[in-house]
N, C-alpha and C positions, 0 to 999 in steps of 0.2 A: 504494500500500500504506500500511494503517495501522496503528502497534505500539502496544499497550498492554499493560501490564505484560509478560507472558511471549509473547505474541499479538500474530502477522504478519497482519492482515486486509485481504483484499480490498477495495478500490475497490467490485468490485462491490458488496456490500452495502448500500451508501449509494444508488448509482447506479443498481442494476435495478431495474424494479419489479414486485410478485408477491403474486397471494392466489391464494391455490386457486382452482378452480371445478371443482368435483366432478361438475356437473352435466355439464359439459362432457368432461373428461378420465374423466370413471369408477372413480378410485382408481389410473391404469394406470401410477406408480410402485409400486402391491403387486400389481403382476399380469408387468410386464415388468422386462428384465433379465437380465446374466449368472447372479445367482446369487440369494442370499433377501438380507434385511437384516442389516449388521453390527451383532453386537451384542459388547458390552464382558463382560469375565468376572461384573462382578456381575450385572446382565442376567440372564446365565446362571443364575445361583443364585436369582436372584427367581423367574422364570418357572418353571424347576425345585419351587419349592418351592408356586406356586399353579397347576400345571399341572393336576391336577383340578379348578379352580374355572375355569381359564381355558376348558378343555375342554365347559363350560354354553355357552359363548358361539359355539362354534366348528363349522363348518360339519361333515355329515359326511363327506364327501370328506377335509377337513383331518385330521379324526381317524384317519381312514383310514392317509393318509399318516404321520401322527404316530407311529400305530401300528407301521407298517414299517421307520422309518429315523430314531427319537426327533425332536425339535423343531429340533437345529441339526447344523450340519457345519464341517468345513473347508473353505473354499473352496481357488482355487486359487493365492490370492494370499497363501496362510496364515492366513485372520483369520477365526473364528467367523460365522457367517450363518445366520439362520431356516432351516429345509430350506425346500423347493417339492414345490408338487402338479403332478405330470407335469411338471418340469421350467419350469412356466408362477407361479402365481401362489403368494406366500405359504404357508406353512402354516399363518398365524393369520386369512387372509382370509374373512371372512364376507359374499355379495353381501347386497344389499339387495333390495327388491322391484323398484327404479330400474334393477338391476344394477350398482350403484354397490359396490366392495369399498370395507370397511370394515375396522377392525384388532378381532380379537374379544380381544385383552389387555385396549386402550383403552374395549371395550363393559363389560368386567369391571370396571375403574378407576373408570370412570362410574360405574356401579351402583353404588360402594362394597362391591365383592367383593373386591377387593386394593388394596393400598396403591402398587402398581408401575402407572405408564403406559406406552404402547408404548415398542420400544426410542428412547434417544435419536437413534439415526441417525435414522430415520424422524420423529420430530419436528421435531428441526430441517431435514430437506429444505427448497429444496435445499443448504442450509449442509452442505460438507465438512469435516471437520477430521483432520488429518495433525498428527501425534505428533511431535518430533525430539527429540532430546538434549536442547538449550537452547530451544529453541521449538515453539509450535503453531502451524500453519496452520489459517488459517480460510478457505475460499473457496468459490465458488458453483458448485453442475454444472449444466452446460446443458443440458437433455433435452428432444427435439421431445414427450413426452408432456404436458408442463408449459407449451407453447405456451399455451393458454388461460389460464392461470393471470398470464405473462406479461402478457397482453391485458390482462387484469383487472387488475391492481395498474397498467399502465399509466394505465387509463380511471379506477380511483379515487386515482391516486395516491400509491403505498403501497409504501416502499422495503420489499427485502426482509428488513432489519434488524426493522422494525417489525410486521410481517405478523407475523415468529417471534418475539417478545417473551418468551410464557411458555417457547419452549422455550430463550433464550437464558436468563433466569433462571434454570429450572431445573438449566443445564448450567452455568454462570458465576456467578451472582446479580445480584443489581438493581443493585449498582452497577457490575457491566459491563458492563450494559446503559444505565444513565445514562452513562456516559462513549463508547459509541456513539453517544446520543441528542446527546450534545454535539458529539461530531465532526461528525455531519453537519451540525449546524445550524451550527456554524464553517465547515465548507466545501464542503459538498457540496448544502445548500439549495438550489434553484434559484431561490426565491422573492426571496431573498436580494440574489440579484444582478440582479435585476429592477429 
């Protein structure tokens, strides 16, 4: 474990290694699952307030659902989460011609139709982070869906810190991102100790 400022982080971070490969996996962190994605109360408020513009982007089945049962719930663990269509993938999930899911917020963001990117849970995957009194937990979920992803950061070498850069920035800023970047190169390089 590594602590910087108010943040207990995992080893792993430094140590696994992880890029997507969408090609492979299919999006199938926004399709499987207990429940939709945790999202934070402002989240809520963004998405609320360009949920007509997000809705351009978004599948008609999502809408559907959207329709029935609004965009989020409580789960069962008490924490705000996207709803699901049948119980299966996202309510913001839009396939591709590939059948590749996609996040239609993040298609909307792209475009410069909103100023809000997908939630941050789903950005930074698979980075978890746990809340406590005096600290944050940072650390990584292991999901056989992310197998290939795994594979991949293996074969190009690509810790999982670094892979999520802009979403660590955007959720911490760049200088806790530079002070990860240092950690590892302190101790967890492997080149290093070659």
């Amino acid at each position: 474990m590594v602590e910087i400022e108010d943040k207990i982080i995992s080893d792993e971070l430094f140590e696994k290694k992880f890029v997507c490969d969408l090609q492979k996996c299919k999006g199938g962190c926004c399709v499987e699952g207990d429940s939709g994605a945790p999202l934070n109360s402002s989240e809520v408020e963004s998405i609320a307030k360009d949920l007509s513009i997000i809705k351009s982007e978004m599948s008609p089945k999502g809408i559907e659902a959207l329709n029935k049962n609004d965009f989020h719930y409580i789960d069962s663990d008490g924490d705000k989460v996207t709803n699901l269509v049948n119980g299966k993938e996202c309510v913001f999930v839009v396939f591709d011609k590939n059948n590749i899911a996609k996040c239609s917020i993040e298609s909307a963001y792209r475009k410069k139709k909103i100023n809000f990117n997908k939630p941050i849970s789903c950005h930074l995957y698979p980075i978890r982070v746990k809340k406590y009194d005096s600290f944050t937990a940072i650390n990584i979920d292991s999901w056989h869906v992310c197998k290939p992803a795994c594979q991949c950061g293996i074969e190009l070498n690509v810790p999982v810190f670094r892979f999520l850069k802009d979403a660590i920035v955007r959720s911490w800023g760049l200088e806790f991102f530079n002070q990860l970047d240092l950690v590892h190169n302190e101790f967890f390089n492997e080149e290093k100790s070659k």
